[in-house]
C-alpha positions as CSV (number, residue, x, y, z in Angstrom):
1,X,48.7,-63.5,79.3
2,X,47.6,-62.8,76.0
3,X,47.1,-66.1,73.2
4,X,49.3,-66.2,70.5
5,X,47.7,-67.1,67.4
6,X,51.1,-67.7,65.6
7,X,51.3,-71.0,63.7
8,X,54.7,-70.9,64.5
9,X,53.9,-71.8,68.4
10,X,55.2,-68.6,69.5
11,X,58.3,-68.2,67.4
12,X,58.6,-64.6,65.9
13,X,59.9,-65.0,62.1
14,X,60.0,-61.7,61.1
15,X,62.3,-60.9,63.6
16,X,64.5,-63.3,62.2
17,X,63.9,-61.6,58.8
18,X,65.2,-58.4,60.2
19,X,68.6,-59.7,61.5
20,X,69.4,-61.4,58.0
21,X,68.3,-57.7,56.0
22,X,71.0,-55.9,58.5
23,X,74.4,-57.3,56.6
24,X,76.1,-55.6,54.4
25,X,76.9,-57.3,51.8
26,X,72.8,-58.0,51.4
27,X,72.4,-54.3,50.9
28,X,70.5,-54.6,47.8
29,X,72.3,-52.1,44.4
30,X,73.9,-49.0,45.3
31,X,76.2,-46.6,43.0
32,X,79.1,-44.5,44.8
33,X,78.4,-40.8,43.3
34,X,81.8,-40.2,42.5
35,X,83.2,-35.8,41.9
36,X,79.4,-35.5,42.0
37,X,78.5,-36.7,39.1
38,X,75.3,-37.9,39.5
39,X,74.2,-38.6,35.9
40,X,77.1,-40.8,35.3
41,X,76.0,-42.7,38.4
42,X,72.6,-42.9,37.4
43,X,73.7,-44.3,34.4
44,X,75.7,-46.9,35.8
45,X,72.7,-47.5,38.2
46,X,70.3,-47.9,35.4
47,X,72.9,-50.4,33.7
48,X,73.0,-52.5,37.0
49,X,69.1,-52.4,37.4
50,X,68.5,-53.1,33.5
51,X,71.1,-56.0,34.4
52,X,69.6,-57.7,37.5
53,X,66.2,-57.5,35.9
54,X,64.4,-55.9,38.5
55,X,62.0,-53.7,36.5
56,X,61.3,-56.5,34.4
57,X,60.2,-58.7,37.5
58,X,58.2,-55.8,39.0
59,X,56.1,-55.7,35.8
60,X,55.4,-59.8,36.0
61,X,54.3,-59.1,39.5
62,X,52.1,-56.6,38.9
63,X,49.4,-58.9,37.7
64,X,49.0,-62.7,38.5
65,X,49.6,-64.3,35.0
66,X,48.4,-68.1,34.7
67,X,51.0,-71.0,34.1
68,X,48.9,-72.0,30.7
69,X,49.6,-68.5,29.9
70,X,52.9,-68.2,30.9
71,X,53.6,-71.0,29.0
72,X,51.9,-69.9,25.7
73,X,54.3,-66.4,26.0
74,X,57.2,-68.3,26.3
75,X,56.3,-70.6,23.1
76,X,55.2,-67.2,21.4
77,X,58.6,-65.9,22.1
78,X,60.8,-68.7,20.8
79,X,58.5,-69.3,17.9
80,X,59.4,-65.4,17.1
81,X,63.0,-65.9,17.5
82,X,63.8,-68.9,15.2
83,X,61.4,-67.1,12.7
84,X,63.7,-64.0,12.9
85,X,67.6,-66.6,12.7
86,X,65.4,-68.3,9.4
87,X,64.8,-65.3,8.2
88,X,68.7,-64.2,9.2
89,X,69.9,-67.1,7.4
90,X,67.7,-66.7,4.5
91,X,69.4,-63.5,4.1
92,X,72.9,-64.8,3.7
93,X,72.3,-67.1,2.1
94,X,70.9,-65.1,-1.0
95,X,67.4,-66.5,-1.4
């Protein structure tokens, strides 16, 4: 009998992991290629991707990215958009 050095006492998770990917409706994105046009349906799958924001969390995982720096892009970001509504407003408003 071999020892099972599980933490989980025995318990296989990933199998359970496996039975949740098999529904349907937890397919992940697909696009129906409809009169075989594929380049409409690659746009439409680009939309949905763009949408969902998968690239964009790929490229955050790519690299480990410290809270304190995470947190310093996030205030960079705001600070850049309310400079760029002053600036929006100081535009209507004739100045």
């Amino acid at each position: 009998m071999a020892y099972n050095n599980n933490r989980r006492g025995g318990y296989n998770f990933r199998s359970r992991r496996g039975s949740e990917q098999k529904d349907p409706s937890k397919r992940g994105l697909y696009v129906e290629v409809r009169n075989g046009d594929v380049m409409k349906a690659l746009r439409i799958f680009k939309k949905k991707v763009q949408e969902e924001g998968i690239l964009q969390e790929y490229k955050e995982r790519q690299h480990y990215e410290k809270p304190s720096a995470k947190r310093k892009k996030a205030k960079a970001a705001g600070r850049k958009r309310w400079l760029k509504l002053q600036e929006k407003q100081k535009l209507e408003r004739g100045y």
